[in-house]
C-alpha positions in Angstrom: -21.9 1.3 -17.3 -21.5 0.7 -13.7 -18.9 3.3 -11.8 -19.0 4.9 -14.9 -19.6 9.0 -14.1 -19.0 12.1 -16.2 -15.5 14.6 -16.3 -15.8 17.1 -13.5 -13.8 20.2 -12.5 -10.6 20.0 -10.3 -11.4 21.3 -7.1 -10.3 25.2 -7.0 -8.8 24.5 -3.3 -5.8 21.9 -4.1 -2.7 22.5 -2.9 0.3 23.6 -5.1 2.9 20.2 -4.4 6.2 21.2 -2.6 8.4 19.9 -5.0 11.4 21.3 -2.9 10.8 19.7 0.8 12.9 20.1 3.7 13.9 17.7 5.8 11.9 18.5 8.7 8.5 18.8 6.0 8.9 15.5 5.1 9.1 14.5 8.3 5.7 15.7 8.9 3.9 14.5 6.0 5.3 10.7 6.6 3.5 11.1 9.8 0.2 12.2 8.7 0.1 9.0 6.3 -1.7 6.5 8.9 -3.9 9.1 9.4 -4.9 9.4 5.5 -5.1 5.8 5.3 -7.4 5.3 8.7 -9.6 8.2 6.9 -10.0 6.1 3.5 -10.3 2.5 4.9 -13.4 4.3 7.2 -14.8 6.0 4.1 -13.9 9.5 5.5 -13.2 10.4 1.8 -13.7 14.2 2.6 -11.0 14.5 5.8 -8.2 12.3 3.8 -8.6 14.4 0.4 -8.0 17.8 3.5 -4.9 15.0 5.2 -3.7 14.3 1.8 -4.0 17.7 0.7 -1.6 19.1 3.4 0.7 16.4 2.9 1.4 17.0 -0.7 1.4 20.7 0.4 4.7 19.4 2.8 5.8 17.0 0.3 5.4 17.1 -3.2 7.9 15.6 -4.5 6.3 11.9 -2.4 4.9 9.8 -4.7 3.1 8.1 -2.4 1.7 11.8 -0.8 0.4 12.5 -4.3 -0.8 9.2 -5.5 -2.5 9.2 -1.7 -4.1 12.2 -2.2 -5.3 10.6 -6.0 -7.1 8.3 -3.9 -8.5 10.6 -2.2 -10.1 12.4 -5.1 -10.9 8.7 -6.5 -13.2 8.5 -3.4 -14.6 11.8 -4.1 -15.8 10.9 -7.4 -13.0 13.1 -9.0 -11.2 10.9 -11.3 -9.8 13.5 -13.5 -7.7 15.5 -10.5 -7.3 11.9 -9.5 -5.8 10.9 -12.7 -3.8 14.6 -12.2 -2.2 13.5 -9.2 -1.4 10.1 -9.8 0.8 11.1 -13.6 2.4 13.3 -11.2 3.0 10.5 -8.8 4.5 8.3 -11.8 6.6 10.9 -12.8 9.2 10.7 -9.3 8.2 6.8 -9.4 6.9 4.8 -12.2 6.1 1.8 -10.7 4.2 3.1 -7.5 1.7 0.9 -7.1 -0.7 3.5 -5.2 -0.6 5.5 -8.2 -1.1 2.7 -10.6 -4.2 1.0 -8.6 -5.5 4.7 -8.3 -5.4 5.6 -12.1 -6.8 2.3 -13.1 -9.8 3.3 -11.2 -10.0 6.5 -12.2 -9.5 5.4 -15.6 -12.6 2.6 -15.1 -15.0 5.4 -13.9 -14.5 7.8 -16.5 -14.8 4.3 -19.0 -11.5 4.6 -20.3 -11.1 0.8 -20.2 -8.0 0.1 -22.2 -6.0 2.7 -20.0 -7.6 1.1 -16.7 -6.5 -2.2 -17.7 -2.7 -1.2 -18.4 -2.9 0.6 -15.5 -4.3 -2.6 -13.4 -2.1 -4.9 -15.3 0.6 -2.7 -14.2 0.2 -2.5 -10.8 -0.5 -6.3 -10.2 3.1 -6.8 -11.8 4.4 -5.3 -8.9 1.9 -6.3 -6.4 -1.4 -9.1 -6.6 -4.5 -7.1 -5.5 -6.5 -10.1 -4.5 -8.9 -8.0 -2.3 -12.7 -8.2 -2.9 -12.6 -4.7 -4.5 -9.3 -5.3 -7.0 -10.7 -8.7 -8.3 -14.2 -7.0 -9.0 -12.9 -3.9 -10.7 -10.4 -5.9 -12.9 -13.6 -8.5 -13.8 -15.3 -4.8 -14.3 -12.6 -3.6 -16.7 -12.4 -6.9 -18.5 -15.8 -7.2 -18.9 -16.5 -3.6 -20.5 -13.1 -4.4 -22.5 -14.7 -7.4 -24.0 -18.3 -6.0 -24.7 -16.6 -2.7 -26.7 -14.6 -4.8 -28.5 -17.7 -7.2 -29.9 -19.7 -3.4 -30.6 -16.5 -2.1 -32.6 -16.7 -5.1 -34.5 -20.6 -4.4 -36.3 -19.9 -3.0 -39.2 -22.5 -0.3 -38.4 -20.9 0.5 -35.6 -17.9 1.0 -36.9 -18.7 3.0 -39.5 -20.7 5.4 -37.3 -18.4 5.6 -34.7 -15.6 6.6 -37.2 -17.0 9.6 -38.6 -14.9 12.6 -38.2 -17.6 14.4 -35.9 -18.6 11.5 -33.7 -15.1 10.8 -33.1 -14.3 14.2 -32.4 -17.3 14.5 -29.9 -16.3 11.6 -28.2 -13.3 13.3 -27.4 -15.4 15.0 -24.4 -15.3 12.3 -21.4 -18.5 13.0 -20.6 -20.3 12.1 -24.0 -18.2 8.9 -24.0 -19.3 7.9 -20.1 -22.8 8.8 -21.5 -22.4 7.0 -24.9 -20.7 3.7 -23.0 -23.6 3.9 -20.5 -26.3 4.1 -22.8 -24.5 0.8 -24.5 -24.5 -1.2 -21.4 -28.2 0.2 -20.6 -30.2 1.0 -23.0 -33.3 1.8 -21.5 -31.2 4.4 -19.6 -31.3 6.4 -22.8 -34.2 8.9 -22.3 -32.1 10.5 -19.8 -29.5 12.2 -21.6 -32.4 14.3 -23.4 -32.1 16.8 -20.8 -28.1 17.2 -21.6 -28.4 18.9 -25.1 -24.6 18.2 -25.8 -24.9 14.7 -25.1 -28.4 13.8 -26.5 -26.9 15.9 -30.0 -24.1 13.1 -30.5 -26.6 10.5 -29.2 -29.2 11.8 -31.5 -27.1 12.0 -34.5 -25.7 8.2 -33.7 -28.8 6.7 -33.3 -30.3 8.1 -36.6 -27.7 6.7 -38.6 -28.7 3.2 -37.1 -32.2 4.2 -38.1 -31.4 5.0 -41.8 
């Protein structure tokens, strides 16, 4: 599905948070906030994730230096440090809206739909997002939401997809991105021969359909 990508690594070189800031620390990650947002809004993903990095390394216990640096990641195409960053974000603040927006779109690219919604839902509560980019990704989410819901509902489907082993290889967020993709575009299938974990699941789904 579109924005959909696979579960990757957390990158080796984050910073441990400060979860015990001075004063004079938090003074100087406050200031380098403008220059983490300026970074993002110019799609400078690579210099916020290194200006969000040594913020949370001044101020950890910030949920707006963590959920920042989430966005960061988000930008990078690393939703699951993203994801990380923002529960840790939620924890010192459950209704920061960075955090929420950030998770819902971490959530959408790793096609975790539900979660994304909640997470969306969530963060309008607090705050509208009526920019170009919110209203497409919620349409996104609600779209995908929608289509899983009519494919859950053939009993074929259904049956398959509750199996014991396909459920417990679906587990892997990879093989789901892969297995949501291949719904959304099927001619896209072929690809995921090369991936011998994924084509396995794929494999054994699509033989079921064929018996």
């Amino acid at each position: 599905m579109t924005g959909v990508i696979g579960a990757e690594g957390t990158p080796s070189d984050l910073t441990k948070a400060n979860a015990s800031p001075s004063p004079s620390e938090k003074e100087d990650a406050k200031e380098l906030v403008p220059k983490i947002k300026t970074a993002l809004r110019e799609n400078r993903a690579t210099e916020a994730l290194e200006l969000a990095n040594k913020a949370v390394g001044l101020d950890g216990s910030s949920h707006r230096m963590l959920a920042m640096r989430g966005m960061a990641l988000t930008a990078l195409k690393m939703p699951t440090a993203a994801i990380a960053d923002c529960d840790a974000a939620l924890e010192h603040n459950k209704e920061s809206l960075y955090a929420l927006r950030c998770r819902g779109k971490a959530h959408a690219m790793l096609a975790l739909w539900e979660k994304s919604h909640k997470d969306l839902a969530a963060a309008d509560k607090i705050n509208p997002d009526d920019s170009e980019e919110g209203i497409a990704l919620r349409k996104q989410v609600k779209a995908n939401m929608q289509k899983m819901e009519t494919i859950m509902e053939d009993p074929a489907v259904n049956e398959v997809l509750n199996d014991d082993q396909t459920l417990e290889a679906l587990k892997n967020p990879e093989i789901k991105a892969a297995f949501e993709d291949c719904v959304d575009h099927p001619e896209k299938l072929a690809e995921y021969k090369s991936k011998p974990e994924i084509w396995r699941v794929m494999d054994r789904v699509l033989s079921r359909f064929n018996q």
